[in-house]
KEVOLO-995865 format. One line per field, with one value per atom (N, C-alpha, C, CB): atom name; x, y, z; residue in one letter. Coordinates in Angstrom, 1 decimal. Atoms other than C-alpha are relative to their C-alpha. Glycine has a CB too. Example, Ala and Ser with C-alpha at 12.3 -4.5 7.8 and 13.67 -1.06 7.14 Angstrom:
BEGIN
atomo	(N/CA/C/CB/N/CA/C/CB)
c1	(0.9/12.3/0.9/-1.0/-0.9/13.7/-0.8/0.4)
c2	(-1.2/-4.5/1.2/0.0/-1.1/-1.1/1.1/0.5)
c3	(0.0/7.8/0.0/1.2/0.0/7.1/0.8/-1.4)
residuo	(A/A/A/A/S/S/S/S)
END
This chain:
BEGIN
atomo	(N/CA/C/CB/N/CA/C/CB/N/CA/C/CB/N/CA/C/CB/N/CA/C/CB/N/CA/C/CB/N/CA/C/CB/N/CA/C/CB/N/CA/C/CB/N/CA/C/CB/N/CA/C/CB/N/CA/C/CB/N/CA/C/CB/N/CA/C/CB/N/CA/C/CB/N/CA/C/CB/N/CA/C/CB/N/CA/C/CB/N/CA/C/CB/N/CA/C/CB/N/CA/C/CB/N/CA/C/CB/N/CA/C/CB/N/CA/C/CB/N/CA/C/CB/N/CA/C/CB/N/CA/C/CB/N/CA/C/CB/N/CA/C/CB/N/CA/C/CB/N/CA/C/CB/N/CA/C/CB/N/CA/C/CB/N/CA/C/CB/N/CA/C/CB/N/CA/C/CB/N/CA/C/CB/N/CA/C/CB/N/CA/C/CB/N/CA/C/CB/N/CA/C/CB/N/CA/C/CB/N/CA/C/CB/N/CA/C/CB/N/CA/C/CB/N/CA/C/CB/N/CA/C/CB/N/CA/C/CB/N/CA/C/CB/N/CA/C/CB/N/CA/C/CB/N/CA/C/CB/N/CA/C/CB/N/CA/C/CB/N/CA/C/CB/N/CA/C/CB/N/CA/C/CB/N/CA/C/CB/N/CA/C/CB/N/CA/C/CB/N/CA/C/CB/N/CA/C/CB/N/CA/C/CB/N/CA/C/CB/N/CA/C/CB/N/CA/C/CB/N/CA/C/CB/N/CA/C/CB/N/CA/C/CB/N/CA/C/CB/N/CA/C/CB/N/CA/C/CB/N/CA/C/CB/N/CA/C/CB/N/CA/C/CB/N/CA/C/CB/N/CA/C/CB/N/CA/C/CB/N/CA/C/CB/N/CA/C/CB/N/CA/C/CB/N/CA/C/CB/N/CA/C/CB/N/CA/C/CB/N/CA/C/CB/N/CA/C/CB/N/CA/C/CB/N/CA/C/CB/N/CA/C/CB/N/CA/C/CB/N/CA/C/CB/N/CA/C/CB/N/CA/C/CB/N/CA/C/CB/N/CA/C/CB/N/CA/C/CB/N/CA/C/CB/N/CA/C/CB/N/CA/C/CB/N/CA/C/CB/N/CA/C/CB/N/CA/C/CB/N/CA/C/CB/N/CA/C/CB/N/CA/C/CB/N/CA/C/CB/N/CA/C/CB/N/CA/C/CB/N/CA/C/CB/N/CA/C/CB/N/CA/C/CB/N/CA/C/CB/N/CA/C/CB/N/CA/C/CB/N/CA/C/CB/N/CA/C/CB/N/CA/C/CB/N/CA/C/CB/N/CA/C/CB/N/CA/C/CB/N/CA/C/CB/N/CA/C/CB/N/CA/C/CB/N/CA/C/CB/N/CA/C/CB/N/CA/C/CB/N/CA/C/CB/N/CA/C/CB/N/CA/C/CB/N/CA/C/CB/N/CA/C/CB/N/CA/C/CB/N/CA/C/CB/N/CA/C/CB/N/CA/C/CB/N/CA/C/CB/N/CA/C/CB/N/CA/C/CB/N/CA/C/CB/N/CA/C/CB/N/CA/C/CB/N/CA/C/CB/N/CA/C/CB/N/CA/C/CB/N/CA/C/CB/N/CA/C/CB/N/CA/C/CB/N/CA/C/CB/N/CA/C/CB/N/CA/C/CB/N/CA/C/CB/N/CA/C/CB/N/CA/C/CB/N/CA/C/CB/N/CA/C/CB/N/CA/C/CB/N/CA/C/CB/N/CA/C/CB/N/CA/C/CB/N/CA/C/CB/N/CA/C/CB/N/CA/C/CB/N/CA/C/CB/N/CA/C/CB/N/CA/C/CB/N/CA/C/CB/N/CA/C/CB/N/CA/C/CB/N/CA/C/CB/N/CA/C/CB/N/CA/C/CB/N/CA/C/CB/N/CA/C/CB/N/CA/C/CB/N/CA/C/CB/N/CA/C/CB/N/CA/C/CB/N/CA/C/CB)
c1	(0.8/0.0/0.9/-1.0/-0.4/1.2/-0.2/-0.2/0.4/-0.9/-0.4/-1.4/0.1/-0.2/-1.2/0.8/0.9/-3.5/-0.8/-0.9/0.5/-4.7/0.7/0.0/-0.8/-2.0/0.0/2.4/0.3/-2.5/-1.5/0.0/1.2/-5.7/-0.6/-0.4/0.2/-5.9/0.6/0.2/-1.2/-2.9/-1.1/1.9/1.2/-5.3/-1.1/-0.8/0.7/-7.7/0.3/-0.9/-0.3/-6.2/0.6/0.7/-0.6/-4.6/-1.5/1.2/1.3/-7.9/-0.7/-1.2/0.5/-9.8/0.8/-0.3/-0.8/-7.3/-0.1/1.2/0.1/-7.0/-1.7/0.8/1.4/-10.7/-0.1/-1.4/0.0/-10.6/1.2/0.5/-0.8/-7.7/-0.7/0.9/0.5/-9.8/-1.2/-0.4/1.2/-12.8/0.5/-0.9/-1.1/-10.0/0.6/1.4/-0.9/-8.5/-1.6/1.1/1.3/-12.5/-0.3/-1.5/0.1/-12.9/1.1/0.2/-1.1/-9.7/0.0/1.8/0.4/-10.9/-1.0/0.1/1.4/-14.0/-1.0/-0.1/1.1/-16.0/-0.6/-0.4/0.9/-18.7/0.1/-1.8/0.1/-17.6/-1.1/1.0/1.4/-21.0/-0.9/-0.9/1.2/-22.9/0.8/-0.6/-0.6/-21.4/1.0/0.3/-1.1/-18.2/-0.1/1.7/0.2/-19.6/0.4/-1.8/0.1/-19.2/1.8/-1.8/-1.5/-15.3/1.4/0.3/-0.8/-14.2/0.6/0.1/-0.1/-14.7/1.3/-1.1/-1.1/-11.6/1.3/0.2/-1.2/-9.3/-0.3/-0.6/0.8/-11.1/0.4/-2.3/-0.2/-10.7/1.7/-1.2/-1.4/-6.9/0.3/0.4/-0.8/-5.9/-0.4/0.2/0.1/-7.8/0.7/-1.9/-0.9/-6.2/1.6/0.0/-0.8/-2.9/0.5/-0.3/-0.2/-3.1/-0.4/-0.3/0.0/-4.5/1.3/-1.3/-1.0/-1.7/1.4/0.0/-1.2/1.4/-0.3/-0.3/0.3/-0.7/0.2/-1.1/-0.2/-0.6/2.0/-1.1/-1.5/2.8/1.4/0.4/-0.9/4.9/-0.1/-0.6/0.5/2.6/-0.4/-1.4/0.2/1.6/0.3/-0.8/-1.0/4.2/-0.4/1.0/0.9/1.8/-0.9/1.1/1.2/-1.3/-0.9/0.1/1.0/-4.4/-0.9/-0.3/1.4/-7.3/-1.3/0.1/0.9/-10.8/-0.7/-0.6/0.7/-12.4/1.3/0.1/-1.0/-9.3/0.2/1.3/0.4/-8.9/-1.6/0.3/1.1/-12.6/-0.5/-0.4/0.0/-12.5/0.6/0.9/-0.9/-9.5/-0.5/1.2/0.8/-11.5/-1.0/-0.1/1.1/-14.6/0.5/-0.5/-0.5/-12.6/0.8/0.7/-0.9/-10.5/-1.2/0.6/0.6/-13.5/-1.0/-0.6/0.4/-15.2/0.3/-0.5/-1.3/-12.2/0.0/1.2/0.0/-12.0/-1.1/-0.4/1.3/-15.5/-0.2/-1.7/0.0/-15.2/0.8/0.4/-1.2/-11.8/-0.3/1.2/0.0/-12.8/-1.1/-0.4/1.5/-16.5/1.0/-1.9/-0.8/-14.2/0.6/1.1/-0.2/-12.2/-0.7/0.6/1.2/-15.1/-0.5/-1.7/0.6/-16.5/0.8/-0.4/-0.7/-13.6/0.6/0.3/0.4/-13.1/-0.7/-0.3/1.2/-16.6/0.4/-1.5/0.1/-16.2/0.8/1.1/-1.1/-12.9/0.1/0.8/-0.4/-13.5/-1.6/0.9/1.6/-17.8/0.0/-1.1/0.5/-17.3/-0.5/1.1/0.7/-17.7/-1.0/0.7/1.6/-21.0/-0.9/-0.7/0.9/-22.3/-0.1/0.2/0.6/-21.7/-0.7/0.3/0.5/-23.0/-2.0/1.2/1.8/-26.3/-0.1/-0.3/0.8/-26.7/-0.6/0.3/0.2/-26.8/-1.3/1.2/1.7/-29.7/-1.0/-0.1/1.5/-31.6/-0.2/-0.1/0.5/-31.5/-0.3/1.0/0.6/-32.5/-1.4/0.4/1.0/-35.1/-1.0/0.7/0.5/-36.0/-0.5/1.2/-0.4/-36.4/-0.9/1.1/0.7/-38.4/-1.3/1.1/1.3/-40.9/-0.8/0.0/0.4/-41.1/-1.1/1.5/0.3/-41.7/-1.7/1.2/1.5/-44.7/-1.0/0.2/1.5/-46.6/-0.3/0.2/0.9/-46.7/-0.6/0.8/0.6/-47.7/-1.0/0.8/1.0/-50.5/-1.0/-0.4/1.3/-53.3/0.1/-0.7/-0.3/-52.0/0.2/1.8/0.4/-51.2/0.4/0.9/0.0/-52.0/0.6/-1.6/-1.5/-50.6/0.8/0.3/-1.4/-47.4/0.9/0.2/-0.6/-47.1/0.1/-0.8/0.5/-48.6/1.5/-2.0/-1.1/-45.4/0.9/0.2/-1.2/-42.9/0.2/-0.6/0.1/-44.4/0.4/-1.2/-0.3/-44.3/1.5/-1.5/-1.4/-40.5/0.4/0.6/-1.0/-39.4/-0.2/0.0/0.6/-41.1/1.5/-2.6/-0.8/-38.5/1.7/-0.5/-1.5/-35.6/0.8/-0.2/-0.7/-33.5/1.7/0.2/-2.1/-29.2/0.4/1.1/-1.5/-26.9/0.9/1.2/-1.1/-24.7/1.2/-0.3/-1.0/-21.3/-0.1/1.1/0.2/-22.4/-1.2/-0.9/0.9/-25.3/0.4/-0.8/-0.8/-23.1/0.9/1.5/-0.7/-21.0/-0.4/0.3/0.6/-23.4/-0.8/-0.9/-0.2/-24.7/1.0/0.9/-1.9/-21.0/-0.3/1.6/-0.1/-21.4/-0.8/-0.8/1.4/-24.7/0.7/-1.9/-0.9/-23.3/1.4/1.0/-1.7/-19.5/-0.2/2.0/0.0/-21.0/-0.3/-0.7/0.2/-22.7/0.6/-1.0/-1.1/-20.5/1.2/0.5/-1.2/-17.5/-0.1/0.4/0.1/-19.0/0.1/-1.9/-0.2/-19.6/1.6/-0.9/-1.4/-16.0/0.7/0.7/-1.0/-14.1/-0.5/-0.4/0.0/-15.7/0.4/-0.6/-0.6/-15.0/1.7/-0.7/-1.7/-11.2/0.0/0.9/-0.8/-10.8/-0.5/-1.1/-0.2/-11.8/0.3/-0.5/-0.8/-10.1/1.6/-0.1/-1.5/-6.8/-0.2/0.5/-0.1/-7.4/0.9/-1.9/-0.8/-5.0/0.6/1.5/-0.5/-4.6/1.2/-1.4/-0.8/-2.0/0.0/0.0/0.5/-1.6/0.4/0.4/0.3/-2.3/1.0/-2.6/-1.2/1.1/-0.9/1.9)
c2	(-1.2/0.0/1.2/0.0/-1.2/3.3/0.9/0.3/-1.2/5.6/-0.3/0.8/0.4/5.8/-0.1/0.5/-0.1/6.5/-1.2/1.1/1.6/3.2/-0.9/-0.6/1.8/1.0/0.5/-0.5/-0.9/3.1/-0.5/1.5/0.4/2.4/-1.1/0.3/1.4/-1.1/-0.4/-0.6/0.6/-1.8/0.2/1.1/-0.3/0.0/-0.7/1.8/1.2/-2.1/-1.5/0.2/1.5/-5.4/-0.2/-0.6/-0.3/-4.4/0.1/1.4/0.2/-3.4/-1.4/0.6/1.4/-6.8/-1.0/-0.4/0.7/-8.5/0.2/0.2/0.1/-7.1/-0.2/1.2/0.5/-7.4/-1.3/0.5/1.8/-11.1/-0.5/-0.9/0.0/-11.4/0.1/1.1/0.1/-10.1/-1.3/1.1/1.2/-12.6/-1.1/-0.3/1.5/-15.6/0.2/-0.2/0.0/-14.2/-0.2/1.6/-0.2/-13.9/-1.8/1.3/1.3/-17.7/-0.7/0.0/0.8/-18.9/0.3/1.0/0.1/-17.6/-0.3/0.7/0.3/-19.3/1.2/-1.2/0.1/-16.3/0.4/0.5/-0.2/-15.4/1.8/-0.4/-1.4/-12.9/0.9/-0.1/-0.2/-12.5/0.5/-2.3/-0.7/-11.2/1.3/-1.2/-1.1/-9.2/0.9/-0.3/-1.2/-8.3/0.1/-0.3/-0.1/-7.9/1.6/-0.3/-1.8/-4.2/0.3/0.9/0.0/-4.8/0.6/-1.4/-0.5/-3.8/0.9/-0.3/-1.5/-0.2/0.6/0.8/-1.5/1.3/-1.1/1.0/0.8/-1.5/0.7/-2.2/0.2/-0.9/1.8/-0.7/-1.8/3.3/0.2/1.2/0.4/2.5/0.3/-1.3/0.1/1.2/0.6/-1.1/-1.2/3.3/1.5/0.4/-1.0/6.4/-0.1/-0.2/0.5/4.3/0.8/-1.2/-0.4/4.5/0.6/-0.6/-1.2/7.7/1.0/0.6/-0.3/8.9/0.1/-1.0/0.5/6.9/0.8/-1.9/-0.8/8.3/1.3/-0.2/-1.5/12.0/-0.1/1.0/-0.5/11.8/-0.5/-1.5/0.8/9.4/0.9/-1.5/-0.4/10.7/1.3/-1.0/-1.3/14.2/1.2/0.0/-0.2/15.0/1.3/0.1/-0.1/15.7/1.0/0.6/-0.6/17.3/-0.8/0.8/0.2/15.9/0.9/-0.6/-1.1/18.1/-1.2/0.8/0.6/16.6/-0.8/0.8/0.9/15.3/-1.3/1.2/1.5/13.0/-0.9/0.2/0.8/12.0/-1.0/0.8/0.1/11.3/-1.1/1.2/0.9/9.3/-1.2/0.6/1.3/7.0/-0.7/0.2/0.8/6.3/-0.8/0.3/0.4/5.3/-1.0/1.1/1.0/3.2/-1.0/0.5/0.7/1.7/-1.1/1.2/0.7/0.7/-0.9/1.0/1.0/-0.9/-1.2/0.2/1.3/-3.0/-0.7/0.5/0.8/-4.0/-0.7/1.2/1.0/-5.1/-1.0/0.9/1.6/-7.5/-1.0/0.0/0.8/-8.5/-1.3/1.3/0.6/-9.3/-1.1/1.1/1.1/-11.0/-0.9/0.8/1.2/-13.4/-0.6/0.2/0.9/-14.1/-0.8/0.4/0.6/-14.4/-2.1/1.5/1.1/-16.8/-1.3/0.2/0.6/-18.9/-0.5/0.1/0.6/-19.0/-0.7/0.4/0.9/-20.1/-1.6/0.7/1.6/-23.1/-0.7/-0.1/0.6/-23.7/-0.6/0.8/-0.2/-23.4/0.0/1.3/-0.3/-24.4/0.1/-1.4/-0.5/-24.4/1.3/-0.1/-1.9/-20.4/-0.1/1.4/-0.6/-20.2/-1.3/0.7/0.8/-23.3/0.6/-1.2/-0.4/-21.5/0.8/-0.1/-1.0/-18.5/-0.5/0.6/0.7/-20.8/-0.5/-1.6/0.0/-21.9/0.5/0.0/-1.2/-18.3/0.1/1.4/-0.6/-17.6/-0.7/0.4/0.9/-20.6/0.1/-1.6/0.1/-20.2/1.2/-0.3/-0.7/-16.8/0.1/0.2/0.8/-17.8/-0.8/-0.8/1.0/-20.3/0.9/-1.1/-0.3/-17.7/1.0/0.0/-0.8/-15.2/-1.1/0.5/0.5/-17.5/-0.3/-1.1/0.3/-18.8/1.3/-0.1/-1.3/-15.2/0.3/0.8/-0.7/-14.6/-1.1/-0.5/1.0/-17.8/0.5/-2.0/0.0/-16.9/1.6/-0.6/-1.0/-13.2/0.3/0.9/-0.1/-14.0/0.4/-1.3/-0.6/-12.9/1.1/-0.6/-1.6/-9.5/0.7/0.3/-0.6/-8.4/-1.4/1.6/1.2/-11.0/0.8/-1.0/-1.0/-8.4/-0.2/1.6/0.0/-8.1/-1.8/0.9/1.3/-11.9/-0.7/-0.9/0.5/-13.2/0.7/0.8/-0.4/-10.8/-0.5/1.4/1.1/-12.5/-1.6/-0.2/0.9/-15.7/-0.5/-0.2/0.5/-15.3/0.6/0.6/-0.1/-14.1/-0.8/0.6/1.2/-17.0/-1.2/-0.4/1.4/-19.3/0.2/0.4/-0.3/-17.9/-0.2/1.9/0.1/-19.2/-1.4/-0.2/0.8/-20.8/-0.4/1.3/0.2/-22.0/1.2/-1.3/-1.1/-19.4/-0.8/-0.3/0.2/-19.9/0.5/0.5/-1.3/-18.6/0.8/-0.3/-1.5/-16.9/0.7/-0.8/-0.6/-15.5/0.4/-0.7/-0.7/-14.5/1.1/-1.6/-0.6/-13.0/1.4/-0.9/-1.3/-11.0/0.7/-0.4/-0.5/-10.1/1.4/-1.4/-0.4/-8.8/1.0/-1.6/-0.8/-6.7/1.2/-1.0/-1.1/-5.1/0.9/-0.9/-0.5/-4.1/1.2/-1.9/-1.1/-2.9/0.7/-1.2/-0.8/-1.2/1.7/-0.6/-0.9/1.1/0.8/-0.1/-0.4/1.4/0.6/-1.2/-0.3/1.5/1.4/-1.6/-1.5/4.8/0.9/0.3/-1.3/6.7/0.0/0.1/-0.1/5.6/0.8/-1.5/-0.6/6.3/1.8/-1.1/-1.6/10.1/0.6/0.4/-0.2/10.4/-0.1/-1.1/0.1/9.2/0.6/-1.2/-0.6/11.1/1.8/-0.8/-1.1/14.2/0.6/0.3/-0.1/13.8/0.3/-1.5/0.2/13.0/1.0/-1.8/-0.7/15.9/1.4/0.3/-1.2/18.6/1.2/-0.9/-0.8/21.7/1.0/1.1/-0.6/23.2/1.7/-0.4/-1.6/26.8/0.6/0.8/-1.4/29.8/1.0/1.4/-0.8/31.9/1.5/-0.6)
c3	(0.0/0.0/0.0/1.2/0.1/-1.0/0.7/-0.6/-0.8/0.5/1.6/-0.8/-1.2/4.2/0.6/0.6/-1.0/5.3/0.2/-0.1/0.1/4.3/0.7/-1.3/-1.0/5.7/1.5/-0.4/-1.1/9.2/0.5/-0.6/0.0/8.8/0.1/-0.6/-0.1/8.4/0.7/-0.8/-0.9/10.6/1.5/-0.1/-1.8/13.7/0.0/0.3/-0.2/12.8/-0.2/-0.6/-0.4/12.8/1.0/-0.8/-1.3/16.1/0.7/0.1/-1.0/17.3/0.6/-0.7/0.0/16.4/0.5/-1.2/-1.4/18.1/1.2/0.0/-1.3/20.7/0.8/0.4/-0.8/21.5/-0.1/-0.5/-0.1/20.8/1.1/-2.0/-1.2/23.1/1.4/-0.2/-0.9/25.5/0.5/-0.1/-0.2/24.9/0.3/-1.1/-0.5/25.1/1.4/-1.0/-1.3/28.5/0.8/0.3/-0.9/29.8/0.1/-0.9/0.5/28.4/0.8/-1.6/-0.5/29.5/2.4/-1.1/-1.3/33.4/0.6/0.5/-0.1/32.9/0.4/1.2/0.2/32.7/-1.4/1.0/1.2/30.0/-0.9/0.6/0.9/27.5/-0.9/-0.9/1.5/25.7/1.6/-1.5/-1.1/29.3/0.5/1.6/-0.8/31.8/0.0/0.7/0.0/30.7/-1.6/0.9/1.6/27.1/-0.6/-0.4/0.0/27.0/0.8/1.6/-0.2/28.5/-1.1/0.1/0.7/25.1/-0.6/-0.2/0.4/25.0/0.3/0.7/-0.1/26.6/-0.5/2.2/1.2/24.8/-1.6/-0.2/1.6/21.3/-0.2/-0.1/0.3/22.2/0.3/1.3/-0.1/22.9/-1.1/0.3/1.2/20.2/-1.1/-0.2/1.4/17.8/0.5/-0.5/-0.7/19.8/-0.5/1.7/0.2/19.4/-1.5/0.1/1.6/15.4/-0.1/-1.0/0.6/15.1/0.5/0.3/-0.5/17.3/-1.0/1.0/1.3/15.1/-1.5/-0.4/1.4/11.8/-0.2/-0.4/0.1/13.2/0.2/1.6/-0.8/14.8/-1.7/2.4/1.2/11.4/-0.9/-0.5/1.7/8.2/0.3/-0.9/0.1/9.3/0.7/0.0/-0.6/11.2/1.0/-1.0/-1.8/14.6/-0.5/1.9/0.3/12.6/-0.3/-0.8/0.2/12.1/-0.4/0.7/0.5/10.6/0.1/-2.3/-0.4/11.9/-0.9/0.5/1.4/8.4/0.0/-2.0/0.1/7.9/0.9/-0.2/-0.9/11.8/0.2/1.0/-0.1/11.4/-0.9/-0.1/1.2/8.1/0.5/-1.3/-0.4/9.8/0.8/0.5/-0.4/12.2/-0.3/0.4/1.0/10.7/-0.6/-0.9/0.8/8.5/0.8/-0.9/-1.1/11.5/0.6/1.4/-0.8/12.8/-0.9/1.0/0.3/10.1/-0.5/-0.4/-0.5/9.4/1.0/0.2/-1.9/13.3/-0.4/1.6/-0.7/13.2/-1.0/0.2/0.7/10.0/0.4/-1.5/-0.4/11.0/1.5/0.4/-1.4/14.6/-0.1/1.2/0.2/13.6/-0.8/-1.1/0.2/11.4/1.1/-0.8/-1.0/14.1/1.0/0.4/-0.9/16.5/-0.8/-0.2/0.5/14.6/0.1/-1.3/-0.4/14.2/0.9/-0.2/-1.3/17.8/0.3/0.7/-0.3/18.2/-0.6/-0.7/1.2/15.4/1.1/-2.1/-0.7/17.5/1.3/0.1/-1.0/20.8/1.1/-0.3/0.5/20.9/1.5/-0.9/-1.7/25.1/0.4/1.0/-0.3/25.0/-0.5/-0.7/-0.2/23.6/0.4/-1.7/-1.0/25.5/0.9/0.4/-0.6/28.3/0.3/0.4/0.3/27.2/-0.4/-1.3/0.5/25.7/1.4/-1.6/-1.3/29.4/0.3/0.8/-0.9/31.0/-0.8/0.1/0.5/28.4/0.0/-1.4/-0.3/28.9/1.3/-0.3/-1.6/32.6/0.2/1.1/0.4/32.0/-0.1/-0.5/0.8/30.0/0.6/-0.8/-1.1/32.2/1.2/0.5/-0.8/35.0/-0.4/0.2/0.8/32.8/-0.3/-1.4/0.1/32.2/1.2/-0.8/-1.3/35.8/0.1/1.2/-0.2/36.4/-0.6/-0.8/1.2/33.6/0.8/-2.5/0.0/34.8/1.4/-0.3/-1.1/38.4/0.2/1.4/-0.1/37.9/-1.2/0.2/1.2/35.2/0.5/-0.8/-0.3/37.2/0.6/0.6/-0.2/38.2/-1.7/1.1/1.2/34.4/-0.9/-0.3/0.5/32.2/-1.6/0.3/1.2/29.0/0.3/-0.2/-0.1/30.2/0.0/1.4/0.0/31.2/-1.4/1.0/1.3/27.7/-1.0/-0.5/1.0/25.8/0.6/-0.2/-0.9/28.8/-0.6/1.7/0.1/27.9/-1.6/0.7/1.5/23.9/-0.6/-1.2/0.1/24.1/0.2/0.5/-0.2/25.7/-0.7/1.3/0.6/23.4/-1.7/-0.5/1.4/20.4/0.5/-0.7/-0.7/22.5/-0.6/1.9/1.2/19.3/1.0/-1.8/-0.3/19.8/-0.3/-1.2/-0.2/20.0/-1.4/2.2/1.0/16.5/0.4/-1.2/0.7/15.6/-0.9/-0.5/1.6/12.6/0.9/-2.3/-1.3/15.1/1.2/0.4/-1.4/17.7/-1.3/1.3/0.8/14.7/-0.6/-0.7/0.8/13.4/0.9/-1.3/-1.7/17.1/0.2/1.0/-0.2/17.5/-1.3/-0.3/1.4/13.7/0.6/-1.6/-0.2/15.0/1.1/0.7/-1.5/18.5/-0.7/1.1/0.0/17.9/-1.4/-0.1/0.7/14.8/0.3/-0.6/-0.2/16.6/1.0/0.1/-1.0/19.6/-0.5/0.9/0.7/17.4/-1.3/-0.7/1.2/15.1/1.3/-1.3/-0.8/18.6/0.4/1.3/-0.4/19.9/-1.1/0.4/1.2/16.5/-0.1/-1.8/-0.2/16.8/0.4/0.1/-1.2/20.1/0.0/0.8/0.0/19.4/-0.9/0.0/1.5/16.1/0.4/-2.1/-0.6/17.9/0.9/0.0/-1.4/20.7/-0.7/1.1/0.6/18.4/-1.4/-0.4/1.2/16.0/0.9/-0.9/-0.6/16.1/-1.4/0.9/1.6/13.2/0.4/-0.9/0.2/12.0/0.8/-1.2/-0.3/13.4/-0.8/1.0/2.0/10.7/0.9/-0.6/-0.4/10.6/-1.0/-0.6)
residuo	(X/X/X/X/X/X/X/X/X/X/X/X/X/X/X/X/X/X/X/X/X/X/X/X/X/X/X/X/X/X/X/X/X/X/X/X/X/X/X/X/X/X/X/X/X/X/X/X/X/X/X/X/X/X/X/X/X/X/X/X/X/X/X/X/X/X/X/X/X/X/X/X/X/X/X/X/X/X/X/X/X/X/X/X/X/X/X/X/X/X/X/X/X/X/X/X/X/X/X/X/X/X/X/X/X/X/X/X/X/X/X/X/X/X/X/X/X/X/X/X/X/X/X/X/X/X/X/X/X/X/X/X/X/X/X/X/X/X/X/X/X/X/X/X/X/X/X/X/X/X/X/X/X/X/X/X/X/X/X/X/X/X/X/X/X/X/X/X/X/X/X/X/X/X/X/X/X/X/X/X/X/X/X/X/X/X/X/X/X/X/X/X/X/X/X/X/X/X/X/X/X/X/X/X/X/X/X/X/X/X/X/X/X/X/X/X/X/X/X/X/X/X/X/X/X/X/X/X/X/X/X/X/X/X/X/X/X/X/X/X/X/X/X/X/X/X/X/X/X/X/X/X/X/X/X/X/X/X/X/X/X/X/X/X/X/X/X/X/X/X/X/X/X/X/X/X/X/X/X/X/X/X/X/X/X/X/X/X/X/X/X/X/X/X/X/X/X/X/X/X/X/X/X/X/X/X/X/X/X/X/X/X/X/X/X/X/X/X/X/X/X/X/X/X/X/X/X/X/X/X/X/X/X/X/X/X/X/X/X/X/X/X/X/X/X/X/X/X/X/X/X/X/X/X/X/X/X/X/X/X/X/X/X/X/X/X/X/X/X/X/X/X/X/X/X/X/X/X/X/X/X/X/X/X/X/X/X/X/X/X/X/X/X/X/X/X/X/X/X/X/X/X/X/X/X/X/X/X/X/X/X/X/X/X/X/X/X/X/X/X/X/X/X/X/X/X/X/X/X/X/X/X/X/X/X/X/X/X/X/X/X/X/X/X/X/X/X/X/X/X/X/X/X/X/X/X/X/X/X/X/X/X/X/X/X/X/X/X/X/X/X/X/X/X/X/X/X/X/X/X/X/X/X/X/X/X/X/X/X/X/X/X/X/X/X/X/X/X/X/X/X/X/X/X/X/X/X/X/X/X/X/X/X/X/X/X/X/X/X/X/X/X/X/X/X/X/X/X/X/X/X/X/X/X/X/X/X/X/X/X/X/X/X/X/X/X/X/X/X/X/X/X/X/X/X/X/X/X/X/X/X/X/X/X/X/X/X/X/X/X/X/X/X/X/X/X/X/X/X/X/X/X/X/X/X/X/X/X/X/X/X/X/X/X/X/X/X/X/X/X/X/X/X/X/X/X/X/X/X/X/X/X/X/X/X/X/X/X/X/X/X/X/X/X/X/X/X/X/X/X/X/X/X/X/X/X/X/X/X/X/X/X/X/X/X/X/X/X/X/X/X/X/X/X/X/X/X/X/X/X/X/X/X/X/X/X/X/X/X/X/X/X/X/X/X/X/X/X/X/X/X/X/X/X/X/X/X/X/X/X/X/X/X/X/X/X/X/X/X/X/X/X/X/X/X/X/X/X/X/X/X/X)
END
């Protein structure tokens, strides 16, 4: 690649997507469930390392200027890189590794399980609300990898456009007018 803003750009996102999968294998590897609680663990990793490479891209190729349209672009593009890159890898984890989303398909059937408990013994206080309790839990399919993957696409799409704004206007810096 020639033009640096692209290899910059891709480089911060294949660093990103790593490193959030890194995270989901260290949460996995201490038995616990990267898809509940600490699902949302990968915001101040994911705003890192896009910070990181906008950082290297101002400080290398524009020798410590950024102008807000371009930081703004890199990001954006950092981040929709990251989120294909990383949903591949996800996935391949999953194929790899099918104990993470069993235990993850537990927590939501016991959930699930728990949510319905719920609907049937408060049917005669609001029997509306129980009846929408009762016909949610009826649509309670397997947990895939390509469904966790594309889960993961929906999510860090929209997380990952406010972060990348947030970091590309935090890491914008103009030139000063002589």
């Amino acid at each position: 690649m020639k033009n640096p803003f692209w290899k910059y750009a891709f480089m911060t996102a294949a660093t990103m997507a790593v490193g959030v999968l890194l995270l989901n294998v260290t949460f996995h590897a201490l038995g616990k469930n990267p898809f509940r609680e600490y699902e949302f663990m990968f915001m101040p990793i994911y705003f890192g390392l896009l910070v990181w490479g906008l950082f290297n891209y101002r400080r290398k190729v524009l020798n410590g200027y950024l102008e807000g349209w371009r930081a703004i672009s890199f990001g954006l593009l950092a981040n929709f890189v990251a989120i294909i890159l990383y949903c591949g890898l996800l996935y391949g984890f999953l194929r790899t590794v099918p104990e993470a989303l069993e235990k993850h398909q537990i927590e939501v059937d016991a959930y699930s399980k728990a949510l319905k408990e719920g609907a049937e013994a408060h049917l005669e206080e609001s029997e509306e609300l129980s009846s929408v309790l009762l016909e949610a839990t009826k649509n309670n399919d397997r947990i895939t990898p390509a469904g966790m993957a594309v889960d993961k696409f929906v999510k860090m799409g929209v997380i990952g456009f406010v972060v990348s704004i947030v970091a590309a206007l935090f890491m914008m810096k103009r030139k000063p007018e002589n």
